[in-house]
MIKOL-890040 format. One record per residue (C-alpha): residue number from 0; residue in one letter; x, y, z. Coordinates in nm, 4 decimals. Layout:
! residues N
[NUM; a; [X; Y; Z]]
...
! end
This chain:
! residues 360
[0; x; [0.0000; 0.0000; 0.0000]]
[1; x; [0.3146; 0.2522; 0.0665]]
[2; x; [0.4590; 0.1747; -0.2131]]
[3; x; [0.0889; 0.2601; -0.4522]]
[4; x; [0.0848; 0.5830; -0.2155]]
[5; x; [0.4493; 0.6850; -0.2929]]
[6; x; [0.3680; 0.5630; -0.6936]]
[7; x; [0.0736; 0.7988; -0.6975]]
[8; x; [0.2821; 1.0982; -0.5605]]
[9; x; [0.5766; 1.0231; -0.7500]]
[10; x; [0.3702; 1.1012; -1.0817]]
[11; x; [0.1685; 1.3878; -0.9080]]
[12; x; [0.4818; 1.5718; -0.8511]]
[13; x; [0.6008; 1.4652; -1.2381]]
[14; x; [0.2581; 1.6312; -1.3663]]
[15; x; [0.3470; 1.9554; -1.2074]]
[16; x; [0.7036; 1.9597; -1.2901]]
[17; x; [0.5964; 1.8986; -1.6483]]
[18; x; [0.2449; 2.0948; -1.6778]]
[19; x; [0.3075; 2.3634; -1.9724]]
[20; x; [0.3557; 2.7064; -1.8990]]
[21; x; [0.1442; 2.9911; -2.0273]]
[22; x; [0.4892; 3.0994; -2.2000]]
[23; x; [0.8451; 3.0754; -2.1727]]
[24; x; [1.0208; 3.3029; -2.3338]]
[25; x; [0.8789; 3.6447; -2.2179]]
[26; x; [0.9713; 4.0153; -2.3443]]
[27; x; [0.8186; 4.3632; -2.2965]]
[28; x; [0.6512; 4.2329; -1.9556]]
[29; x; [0.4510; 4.5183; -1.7444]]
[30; x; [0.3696; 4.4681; -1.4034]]
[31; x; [0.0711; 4.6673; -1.2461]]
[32; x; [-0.0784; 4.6880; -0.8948]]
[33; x; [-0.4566; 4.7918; -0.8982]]
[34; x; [-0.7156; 4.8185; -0.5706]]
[35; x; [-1.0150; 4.6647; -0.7099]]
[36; x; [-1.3796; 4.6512; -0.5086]]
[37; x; [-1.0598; 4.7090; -0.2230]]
[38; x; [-0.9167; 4.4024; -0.3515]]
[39; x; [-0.5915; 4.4455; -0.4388]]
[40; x; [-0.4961; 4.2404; -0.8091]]
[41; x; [-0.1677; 4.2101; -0.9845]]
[42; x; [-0.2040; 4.2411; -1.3751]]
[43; x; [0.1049; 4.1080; -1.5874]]
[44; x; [0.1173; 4.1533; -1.9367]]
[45; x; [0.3881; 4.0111; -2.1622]]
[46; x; [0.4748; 3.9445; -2.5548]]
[47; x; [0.5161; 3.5335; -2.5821]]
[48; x; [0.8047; 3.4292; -2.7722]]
[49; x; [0.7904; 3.0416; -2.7883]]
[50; x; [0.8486; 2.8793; -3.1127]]
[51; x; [0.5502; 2.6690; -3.0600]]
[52; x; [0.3237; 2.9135; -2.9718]]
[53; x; [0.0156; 2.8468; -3.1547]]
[54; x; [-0.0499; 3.0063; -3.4513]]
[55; x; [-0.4542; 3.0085; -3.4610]]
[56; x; [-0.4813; 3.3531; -3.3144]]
[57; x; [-0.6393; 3.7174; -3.3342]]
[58; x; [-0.3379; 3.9322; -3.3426]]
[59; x; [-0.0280; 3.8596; -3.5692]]
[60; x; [0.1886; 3.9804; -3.2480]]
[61; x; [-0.0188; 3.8568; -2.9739]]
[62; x; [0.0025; 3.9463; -2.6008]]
[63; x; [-0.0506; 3.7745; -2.3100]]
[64; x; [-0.2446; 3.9653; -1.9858]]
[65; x; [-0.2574; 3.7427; -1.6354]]
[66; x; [-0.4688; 3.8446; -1.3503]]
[67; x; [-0.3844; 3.7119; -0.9648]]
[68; x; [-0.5701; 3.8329; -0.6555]]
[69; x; [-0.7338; 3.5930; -0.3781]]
[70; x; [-0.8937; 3.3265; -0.5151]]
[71; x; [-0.8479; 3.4823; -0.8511]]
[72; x; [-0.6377; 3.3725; -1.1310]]
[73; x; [-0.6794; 3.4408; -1.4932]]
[74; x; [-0.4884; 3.4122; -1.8175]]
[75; x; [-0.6054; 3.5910; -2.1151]]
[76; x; [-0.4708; 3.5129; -2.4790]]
[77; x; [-0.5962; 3.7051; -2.8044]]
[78; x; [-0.7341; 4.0359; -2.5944]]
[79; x; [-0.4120; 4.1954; -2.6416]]
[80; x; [-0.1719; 4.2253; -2.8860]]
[81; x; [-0.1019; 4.4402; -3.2214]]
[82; x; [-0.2927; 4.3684; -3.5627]]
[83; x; [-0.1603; 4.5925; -3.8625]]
[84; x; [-0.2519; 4.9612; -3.7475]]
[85; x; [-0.4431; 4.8297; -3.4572]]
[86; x; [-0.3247; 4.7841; -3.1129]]
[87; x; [-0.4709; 4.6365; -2.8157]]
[88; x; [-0.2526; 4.6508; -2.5047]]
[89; x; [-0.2989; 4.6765; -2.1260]]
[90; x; [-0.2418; 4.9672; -1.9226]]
[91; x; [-0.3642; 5.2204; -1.6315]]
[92; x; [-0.5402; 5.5066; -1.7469]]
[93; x; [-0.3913; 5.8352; -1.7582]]
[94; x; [-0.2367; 5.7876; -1.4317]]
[95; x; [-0.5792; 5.7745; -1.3222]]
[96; x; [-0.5186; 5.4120; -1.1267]]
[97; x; [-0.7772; 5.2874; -1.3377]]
[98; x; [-0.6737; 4.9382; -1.5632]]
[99; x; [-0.7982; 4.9637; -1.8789]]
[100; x; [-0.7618; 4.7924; -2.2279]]
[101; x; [-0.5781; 5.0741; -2.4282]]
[102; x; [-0.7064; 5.0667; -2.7776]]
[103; x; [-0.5028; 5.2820; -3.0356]]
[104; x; [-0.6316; 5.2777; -3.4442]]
[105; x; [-0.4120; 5.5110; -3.6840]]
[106; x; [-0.5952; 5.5213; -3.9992]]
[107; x; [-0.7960; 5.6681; -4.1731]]
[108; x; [-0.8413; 5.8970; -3.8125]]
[109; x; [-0.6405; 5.8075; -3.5224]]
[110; x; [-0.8529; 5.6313; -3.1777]]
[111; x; [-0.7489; 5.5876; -2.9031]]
[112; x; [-1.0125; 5.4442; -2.6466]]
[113; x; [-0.9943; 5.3330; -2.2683]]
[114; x; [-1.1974; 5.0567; -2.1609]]
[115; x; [-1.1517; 5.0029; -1.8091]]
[116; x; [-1.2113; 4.6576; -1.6831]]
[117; x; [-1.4377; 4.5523; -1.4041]]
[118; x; [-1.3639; 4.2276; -1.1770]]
[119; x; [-1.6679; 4.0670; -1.0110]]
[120; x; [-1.8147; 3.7160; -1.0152]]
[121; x; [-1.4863; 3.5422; -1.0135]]
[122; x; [-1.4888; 3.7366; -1.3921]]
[123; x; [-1.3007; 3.9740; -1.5896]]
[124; x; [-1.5878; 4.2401; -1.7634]]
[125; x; [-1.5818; 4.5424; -1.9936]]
[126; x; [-1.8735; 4.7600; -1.9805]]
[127; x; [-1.7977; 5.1207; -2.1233]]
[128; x; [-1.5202; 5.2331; -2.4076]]
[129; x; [-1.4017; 5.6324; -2.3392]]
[130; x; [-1.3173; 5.7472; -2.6938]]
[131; x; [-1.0850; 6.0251; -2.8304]]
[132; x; [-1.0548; 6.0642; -3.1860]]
[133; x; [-0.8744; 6.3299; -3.4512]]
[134; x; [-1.1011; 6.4298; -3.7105]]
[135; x; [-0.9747; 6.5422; -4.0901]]
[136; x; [-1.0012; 6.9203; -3.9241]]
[137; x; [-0.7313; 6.7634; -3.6731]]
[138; x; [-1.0013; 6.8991; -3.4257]]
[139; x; [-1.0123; 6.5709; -3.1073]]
[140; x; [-1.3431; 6.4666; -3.0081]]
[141; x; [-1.3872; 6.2726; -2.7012]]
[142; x; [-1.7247; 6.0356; -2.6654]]
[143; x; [-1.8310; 5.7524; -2.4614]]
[144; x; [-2.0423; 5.4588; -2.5082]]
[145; x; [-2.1507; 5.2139; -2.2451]]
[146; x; [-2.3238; 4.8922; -2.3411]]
[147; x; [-2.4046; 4.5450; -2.2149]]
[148; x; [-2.1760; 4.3680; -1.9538]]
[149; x; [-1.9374; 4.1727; -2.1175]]
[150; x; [-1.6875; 3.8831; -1.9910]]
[151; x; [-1.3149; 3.9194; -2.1399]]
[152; x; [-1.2698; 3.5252; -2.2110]]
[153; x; [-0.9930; 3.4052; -2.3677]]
[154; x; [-1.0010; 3.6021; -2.6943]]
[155; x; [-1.2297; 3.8532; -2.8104]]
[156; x; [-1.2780; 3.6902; -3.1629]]
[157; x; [-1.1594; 3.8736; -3.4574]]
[158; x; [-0.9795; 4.1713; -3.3482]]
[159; x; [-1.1821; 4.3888; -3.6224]]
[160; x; [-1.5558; 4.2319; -3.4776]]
[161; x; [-1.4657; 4.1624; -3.1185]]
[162; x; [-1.3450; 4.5221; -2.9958]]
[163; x; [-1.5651; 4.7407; -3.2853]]
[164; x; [-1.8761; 4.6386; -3.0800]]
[165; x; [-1.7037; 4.8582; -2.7873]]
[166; x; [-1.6125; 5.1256; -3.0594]]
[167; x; [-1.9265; 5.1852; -3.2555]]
[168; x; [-1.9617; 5.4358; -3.4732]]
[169; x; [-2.1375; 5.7894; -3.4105]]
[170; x; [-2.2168; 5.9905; -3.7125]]
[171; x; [-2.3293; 6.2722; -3.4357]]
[172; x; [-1.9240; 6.3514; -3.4777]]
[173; x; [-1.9967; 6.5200; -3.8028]]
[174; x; [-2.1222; 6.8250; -3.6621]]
[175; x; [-1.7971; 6.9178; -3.5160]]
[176; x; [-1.6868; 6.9134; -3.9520]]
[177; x; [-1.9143; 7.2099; -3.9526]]
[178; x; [-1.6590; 7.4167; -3.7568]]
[179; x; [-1.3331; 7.5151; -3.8613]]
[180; x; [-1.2046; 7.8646; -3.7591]]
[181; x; [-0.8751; 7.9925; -3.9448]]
[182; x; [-0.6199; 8.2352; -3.7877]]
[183; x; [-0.6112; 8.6151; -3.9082]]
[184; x; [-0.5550; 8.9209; -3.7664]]
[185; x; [-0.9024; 9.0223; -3.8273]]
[186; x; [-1.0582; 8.6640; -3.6597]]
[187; x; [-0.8032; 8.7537; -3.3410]]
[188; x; [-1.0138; 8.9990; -3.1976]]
[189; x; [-1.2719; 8.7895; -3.0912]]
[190; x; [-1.1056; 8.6149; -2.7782]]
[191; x; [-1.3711; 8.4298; -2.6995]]
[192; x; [-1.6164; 8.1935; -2.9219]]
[193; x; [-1.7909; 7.8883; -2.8681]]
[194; x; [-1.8368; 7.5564; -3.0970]]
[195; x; [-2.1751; 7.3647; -3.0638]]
[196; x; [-2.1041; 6.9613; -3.0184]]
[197; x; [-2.4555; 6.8867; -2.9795]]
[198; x; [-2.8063; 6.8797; -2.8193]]
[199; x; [-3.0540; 6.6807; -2.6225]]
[200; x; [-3.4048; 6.8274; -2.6717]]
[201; x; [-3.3546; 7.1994; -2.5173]]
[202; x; [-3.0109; 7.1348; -2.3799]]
[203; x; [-2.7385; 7.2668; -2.5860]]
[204; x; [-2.3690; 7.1715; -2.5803]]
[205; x; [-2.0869; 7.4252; -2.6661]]
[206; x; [-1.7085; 7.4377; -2.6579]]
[207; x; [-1.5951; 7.7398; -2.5078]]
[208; x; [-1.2484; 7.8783; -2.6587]]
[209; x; [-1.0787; 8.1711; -2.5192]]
[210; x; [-0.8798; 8.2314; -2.8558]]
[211; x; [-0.8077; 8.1069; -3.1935]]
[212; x; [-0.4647; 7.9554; -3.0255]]
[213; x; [-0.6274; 7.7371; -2.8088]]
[214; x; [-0.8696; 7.6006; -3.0936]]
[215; x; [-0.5714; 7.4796; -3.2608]]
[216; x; [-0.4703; 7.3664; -2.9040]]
[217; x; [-0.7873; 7.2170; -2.8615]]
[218; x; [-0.8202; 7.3416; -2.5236]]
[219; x; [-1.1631; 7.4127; -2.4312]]
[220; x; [-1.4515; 7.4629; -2.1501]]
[221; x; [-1.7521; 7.2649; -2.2149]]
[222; x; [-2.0948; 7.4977; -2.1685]]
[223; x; [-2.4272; 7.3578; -2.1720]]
[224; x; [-2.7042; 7.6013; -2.2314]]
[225; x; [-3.0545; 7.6223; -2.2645]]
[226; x; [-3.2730; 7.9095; -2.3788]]
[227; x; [-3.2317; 8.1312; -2.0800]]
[228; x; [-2.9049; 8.0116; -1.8709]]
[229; x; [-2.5495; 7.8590; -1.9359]]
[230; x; [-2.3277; 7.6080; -1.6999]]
[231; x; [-1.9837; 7.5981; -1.7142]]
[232; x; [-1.8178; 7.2572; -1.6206]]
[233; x; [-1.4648; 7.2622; -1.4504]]
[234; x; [-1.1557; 7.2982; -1.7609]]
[235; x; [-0.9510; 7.0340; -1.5719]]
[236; x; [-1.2138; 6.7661; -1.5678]]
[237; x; [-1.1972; 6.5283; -1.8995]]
[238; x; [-1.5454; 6.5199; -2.0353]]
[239; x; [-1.6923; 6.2768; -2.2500]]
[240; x; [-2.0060; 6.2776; -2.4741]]
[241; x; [-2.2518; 5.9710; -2.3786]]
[242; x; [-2.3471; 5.8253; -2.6855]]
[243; x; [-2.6998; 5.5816; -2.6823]]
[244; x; [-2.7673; 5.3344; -2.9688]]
[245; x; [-2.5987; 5.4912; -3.3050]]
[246; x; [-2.9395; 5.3831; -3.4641]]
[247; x; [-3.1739; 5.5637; -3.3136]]
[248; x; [-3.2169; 5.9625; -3.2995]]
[249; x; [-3.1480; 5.9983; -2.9454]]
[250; x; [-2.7530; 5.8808; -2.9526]]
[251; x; [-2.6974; 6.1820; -2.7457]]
[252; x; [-2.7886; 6.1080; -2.4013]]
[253; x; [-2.5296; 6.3072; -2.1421]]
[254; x; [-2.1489; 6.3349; -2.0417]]
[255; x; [-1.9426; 6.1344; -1.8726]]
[256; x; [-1.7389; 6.3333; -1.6390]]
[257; x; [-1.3992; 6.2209; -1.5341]]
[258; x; [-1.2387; 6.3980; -1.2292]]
[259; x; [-0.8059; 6.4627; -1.1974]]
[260; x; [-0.8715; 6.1957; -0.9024]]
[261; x; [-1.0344; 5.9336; -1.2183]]
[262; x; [-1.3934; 5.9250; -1.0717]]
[263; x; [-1.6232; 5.9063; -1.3578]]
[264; x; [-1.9797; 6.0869; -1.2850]]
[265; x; [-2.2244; 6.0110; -1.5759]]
[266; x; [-2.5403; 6.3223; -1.6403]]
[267; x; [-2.8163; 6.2235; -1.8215]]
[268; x; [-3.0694; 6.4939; -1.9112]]
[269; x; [-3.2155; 6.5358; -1.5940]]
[270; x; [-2.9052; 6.6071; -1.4139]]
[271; x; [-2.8107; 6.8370; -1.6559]]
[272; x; [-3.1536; 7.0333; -1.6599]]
[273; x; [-3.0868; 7.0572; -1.2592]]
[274; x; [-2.7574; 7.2470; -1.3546]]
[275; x; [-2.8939; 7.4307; -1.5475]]
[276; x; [-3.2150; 7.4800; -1.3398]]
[277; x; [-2.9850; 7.5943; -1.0445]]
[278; x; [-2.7008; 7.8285; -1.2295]]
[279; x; [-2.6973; 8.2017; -1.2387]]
[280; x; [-2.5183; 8.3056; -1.5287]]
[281; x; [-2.7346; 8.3786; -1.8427]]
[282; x; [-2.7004; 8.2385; -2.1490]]
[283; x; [-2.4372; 8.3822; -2.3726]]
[284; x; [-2.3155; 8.1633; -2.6708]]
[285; x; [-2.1570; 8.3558; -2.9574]]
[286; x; [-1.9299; 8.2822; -3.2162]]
[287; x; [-1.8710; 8.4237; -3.5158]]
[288; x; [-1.9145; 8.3563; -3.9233]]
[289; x; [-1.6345; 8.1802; -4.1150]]
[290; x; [-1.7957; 8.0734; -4.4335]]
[291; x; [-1.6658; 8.2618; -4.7531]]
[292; x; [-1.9760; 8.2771; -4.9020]]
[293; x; [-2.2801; 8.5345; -4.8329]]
[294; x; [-2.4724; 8.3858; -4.5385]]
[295; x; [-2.8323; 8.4881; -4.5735]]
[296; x; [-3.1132; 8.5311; -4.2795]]
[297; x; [-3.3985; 8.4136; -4.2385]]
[298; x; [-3.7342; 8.5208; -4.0587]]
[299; x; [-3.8385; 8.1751; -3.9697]]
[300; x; [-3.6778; 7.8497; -3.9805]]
[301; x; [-3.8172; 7.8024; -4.3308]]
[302; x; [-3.6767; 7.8034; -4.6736]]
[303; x; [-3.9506; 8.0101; -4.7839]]
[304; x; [-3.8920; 8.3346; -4.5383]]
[305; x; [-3.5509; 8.4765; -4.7079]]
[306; x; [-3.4949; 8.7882; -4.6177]]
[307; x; [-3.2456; 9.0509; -4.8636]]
[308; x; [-2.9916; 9.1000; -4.5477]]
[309; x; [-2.6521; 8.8886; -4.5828]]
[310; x; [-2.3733; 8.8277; -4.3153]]
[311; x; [-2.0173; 8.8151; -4.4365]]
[312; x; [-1.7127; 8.6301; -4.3002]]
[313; x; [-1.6107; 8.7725; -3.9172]]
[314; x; [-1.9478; 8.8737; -3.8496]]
[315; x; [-1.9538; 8.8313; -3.4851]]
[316; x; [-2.3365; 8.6759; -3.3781]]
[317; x; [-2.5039; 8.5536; -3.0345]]
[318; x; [-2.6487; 8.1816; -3.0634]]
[319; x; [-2.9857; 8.1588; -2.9321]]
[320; x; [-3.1150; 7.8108; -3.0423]]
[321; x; [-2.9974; 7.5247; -3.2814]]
[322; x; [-3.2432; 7.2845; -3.4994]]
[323; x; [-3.0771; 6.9537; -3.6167]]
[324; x; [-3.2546; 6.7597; -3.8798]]
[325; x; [-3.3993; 6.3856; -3.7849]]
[326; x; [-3.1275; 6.2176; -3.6493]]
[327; x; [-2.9179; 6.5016; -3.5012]]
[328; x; [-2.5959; 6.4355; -3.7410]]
[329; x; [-2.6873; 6.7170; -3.9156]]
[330; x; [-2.7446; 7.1390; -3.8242]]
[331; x; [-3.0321; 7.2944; -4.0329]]
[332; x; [-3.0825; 7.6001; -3.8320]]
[333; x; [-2.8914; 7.8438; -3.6225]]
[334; x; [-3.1567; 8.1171; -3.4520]]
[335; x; [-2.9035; 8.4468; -3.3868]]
[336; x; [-2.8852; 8.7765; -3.2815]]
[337; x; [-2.6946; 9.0187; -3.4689]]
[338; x; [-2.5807; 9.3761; -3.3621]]
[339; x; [-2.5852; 9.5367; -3.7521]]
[340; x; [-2.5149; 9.9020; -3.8640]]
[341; x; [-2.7284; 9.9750; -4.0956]]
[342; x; [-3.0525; 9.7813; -3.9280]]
[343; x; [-2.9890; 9.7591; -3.5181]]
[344; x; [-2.9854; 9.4454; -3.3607]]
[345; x; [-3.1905; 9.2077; -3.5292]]
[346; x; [-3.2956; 8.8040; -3.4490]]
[347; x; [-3.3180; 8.5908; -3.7524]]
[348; x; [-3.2514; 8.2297; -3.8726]]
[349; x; [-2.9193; 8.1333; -4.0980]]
[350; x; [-2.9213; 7.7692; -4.2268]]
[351; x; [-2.6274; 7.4881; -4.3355]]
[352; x; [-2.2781; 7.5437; -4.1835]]
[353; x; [-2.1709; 7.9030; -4.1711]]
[354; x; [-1.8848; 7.8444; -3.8835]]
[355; x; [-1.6925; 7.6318; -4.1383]]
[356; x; [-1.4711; 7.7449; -4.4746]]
[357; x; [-1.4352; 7.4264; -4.5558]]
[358; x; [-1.7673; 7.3778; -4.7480]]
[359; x; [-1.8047; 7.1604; -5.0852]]
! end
């Protein structure tokens, strides 16, 4: 019977000695230390460079990513790694003590997302993607998108299917195409302007610039406004547009706002109204015409009330209300007040994109 017991532990011990390693040859390795649900969880990730390493796989130079806390061990294959232009790697956010999958694209515009990762259930989850991207204007936008719980299991699937589902596409971006302010000495003297990014029912959302230099800069206040009062949000904080379902018209549902100390406060439209609802400065958007071409105003919003008064390239105009067609991709209207020479100040409508040059 000793001698069975001693058999059976003899190839015990010869299984472990001999049980294949998740890799052997490791390079570019990246140790992290993260407090999770005040569990503390050590995150390795490595490049494998074993000959055998199989060749079935997402990325063409795959990554590995291992997880250990109490009770908690995880290896992940095929989440990270570098595909052609794309590039999926672990990391901490901004210094922000968040982990995250970093997700860089370079072409046609260059991504860069954050998708911090969420342990619970003895699983590894994603749940929300924070998005900046560099449009053809080389203007950076900066949305968010949160969707259903997901578990990270060993591989995503094809890199292109199994991370664009956290990336999705939001063809609200365009309006910020419709602005594109070039430096002169004549544009200089207005120091301060303001950009619309979008609107959910009477809320409107503005970039505040305090000169042409910081536009190029992109460094910016976000305002939100409605017809009477403005709120400012802090310049520090990184905020992120809240995108819903890209196929229906309400993509626009809030901001994500994301604190110096990496807490992330979402406002839908009701917390936003109550900003609004509680804030003492009055409205004052105002920006001011870049299109080359005459910009004609309107009585109504209606193709059919033209007026014969024109604004030229400079003129300097107070916002008072946007209209977007449909499904809010697109401006139609701009309702503005206009301090003019030969008429006073006058409120009309101008239509299409008059804060761009850049038309077709």
């Amino acid at each position: 019977m000793k001698k069975i017991l001693l058999l059976l532990l003899l190839i015990t011990i010869s299984t472990v000695c001999h049980a294949k390693e998740p890799c052997i040859n490791r390079t570019s390795i990246e140790n992290y230390q993260f407090n999770i649900n005040s569990q503390p969880y050590k995150f390795t990730s490595y490049f494998c460079e074993d000959e055998d390493e199989d060749q079935d796989r997402v990325f063409p130079y795959p990554a590995i990513l291992e997880i250990h806390g109490k009770n908690f061990n995880k290896t992940l294959k095929n989440v990270i790694g570098m595909a052609g232009k794309i590039g999926v790697m672990f990391s901490n956010w901004d210094d922000k003590n968040t982990p995250v999958f970093h997700y860089t694209f370079k072409s046609p515009k260059n991504v860069e997302a954050y998708i911090p990762i969420i342990i619970d259930d003895n699983n590894v989850m994603v749940e929300c993607s924070y998005m900046d991207k560099t449009l053809t204007t080389g203007i950076k936008i900066k949305y968010s998108y949160c969707g259903d719980l997901q578990i990270v299991q060993d591989g995503f699937g094809e890199v292109e299917e199994g991370f664009d589902n956290l990336l999705p596409e939001f063809y609200l971006e365009l309006i910020y195409d419709f602005s594109d302010f070039i430096e002169n000495k004549k544009s200089l003297k207005y120091k301060n302007f303001d950009v619309f990014i979008g609107k959910i029912d009477d809320i409107s959302f503005y970039r505040r610039y305090s000169s042409i230099k910081d536009y190029k800069l992109n460094k910016y206040m976000v305002v939100i406004a409605n017809k009477e009062k403005e709120y400012q949000f802090k310049q520090q904080d990184e905020i992120y547009q809240r995108m819903g379902n890209p196929f229906i018209p309400e993509r626009f549902i809030g901001l994500d706002i994301v604190d110096s100390k990496g807490n992330i406060k979402f406002y839908d439209k009701n917390s936003l109204s109550a900003l609004l609802n509680e804030s003492q400065v009055k409205r004052n958007i105002k920006s001011y015409i870049q299109n080359d071409k005459k910009t004609q105003l309107y009585n109504q919003p209606d193709n059919n009330s033209a007026t014969n008064i024109y604004l030229v390239k400079h003129d300097f105009v107070t916002i008072l209300d946007e209209i977007l067609n449909k499904y809010q991709d697109d401006i139609l209207w701009y309702k503005i007040s206009y301090k003019s020479k030969e008429h006073g100040n006058i409120t009309k409508w101008i239509k299409g994109k008059p804060f761009t040059s850049n038309l077709d």
